[in-house]
C-alpha positions as CSV (number, residue, x, y, z in Angstrom):
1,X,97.9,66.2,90.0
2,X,95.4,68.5,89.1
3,X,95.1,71.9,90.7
4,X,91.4,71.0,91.8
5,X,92.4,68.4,93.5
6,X,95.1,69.9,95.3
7,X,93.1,73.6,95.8
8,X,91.3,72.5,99.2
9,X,94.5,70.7,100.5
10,X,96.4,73.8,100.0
11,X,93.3,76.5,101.2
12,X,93.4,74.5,104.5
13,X,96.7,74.7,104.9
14,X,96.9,78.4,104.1
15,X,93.6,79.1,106.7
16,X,94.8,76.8,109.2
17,X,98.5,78.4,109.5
18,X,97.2,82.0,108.7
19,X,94.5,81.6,111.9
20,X,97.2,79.6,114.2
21,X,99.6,82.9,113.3
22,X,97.1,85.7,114.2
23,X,96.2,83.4,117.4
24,X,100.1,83.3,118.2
25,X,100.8,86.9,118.0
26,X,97.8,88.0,120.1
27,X,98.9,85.8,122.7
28,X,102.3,87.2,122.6
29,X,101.2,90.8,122.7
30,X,99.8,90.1,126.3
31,X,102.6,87.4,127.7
32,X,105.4,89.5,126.1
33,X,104.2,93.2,126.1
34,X,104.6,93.4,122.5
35,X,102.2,94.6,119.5
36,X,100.3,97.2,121.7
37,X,100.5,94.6,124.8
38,X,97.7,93.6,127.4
39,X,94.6,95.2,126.0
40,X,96.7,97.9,124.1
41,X,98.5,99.1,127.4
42,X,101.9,98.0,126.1
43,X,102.8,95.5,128.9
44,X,102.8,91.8,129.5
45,X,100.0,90.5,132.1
46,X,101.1,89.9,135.1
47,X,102.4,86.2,135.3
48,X,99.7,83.4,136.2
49,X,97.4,86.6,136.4
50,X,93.8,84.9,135.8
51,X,92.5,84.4,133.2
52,X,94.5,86.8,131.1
53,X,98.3,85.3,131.7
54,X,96.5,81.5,131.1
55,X,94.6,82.6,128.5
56,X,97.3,84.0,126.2
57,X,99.4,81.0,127.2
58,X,97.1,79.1,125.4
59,X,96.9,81.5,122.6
60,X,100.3,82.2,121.8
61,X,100.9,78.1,122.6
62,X,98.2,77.0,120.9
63,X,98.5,79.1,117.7
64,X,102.5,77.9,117.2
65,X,100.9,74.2,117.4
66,X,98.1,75.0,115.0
67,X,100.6,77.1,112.7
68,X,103.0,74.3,112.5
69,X,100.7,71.4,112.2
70,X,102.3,69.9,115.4
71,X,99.4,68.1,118.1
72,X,97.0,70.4,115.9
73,X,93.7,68.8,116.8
74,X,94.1,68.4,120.8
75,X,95.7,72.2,120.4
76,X,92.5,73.9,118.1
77,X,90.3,72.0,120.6
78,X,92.1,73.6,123.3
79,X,92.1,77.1,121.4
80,X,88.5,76.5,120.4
81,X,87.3,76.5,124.3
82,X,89.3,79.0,125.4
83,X,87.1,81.5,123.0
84,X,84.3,79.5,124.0
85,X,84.7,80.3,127.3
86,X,86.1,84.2,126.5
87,X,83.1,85.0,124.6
88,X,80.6,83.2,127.8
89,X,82.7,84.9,130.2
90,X,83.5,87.9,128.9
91,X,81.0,88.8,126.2
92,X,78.3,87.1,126.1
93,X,76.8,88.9,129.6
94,X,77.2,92.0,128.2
95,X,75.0,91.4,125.4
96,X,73.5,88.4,123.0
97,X,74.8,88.7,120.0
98,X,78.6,89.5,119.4
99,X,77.6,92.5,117.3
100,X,76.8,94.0,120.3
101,X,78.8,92.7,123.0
102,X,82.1,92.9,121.2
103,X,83.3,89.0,120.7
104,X,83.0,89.0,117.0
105,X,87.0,88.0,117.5
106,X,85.8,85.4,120.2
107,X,83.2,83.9,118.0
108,X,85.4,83.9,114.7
109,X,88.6,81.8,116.5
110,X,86.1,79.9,118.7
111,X,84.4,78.4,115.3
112,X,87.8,78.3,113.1
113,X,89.6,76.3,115.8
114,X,86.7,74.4,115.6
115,X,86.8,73.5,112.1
116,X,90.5,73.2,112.0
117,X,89.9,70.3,114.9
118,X,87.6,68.4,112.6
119,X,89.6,68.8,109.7
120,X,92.9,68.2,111.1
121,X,95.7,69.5,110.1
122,X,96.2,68.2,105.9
123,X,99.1,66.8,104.2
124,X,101.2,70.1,104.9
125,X,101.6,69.6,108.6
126,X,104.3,68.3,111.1
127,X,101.2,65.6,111.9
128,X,101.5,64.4,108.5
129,X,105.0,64.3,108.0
130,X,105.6,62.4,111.1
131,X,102.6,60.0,110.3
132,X,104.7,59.6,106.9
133,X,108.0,58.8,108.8
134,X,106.3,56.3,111.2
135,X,104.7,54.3,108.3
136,X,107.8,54.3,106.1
137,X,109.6,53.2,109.4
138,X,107.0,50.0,110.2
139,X,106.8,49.4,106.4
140,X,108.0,45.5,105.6
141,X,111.3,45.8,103.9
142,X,110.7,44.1,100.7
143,X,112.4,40.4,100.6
144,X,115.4,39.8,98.9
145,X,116.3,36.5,96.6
């Protein structure tokens, strides 16, 4: 196979388990307390504290799913409102344009997670490989004479 054909399958890959990675870790550095912690204070959020303990739930949730390739679609749709809603909620009053009101973060994983949900996840997912397995499993065995 030619390396153009296999270049975007590959990219995709690379963005979509590079962005559900970064999305992972910065929902761990607020459930767990590590990497800086909640807002760089070095602890967790307080459990079911809202919307910060839900929020990183879905990040450090989410981002595993879209890393793996596992449920990605329902799980970068689910990411994608959750920035969505950060950068209404949180940003967007503070200013119009994220330049200005800080959710240049917000913005960037709101429209990625958007992308990766109309992508989907490519042939280098956990999606894919089970799709594979189920096919192969309701294939017709060939007959035998």
């Amino acid at each position: 196979m030619p390396l153009s054909i296999r270049l975007p399958e590959v990219t995709m890959t690379a963005f979509r388990v590079v962005l559900g990675l970064l999305f992972a870790l910065h929902g761990a550095a607020t459930l767990f307390g590590v990497f800086g912690g909640h807002r760089g204070s070095g602890e967790a959020a307080t459990i079911g504290a809202w919307p910060s303990w839900w929020a990183a739930l879905i990040q450090f949730v989410g981002g595993l799913l879209v890393l793996t390739g596992l449920g990605t679609r329902a799980a970068a749709v689910i990411c994608s409102g959750s920035m969505a809603y950060a950068y209404f909620v949180v940003h967007q009053p503070s200013a119009l344009l994220p330049l200005n009101n800080g959710g240049e973060l917000a913005a960037l994983f709101c429209w990625s997670f958007l992308l990766v949900a109309a992508v989907g996840p490519g042939r280098y997912s956990l999606d894919a490989l089970l799709h594979r397995r189920r096919e192969a499993a309701l294939a017709p065995e060939p007959a035998t004479v």
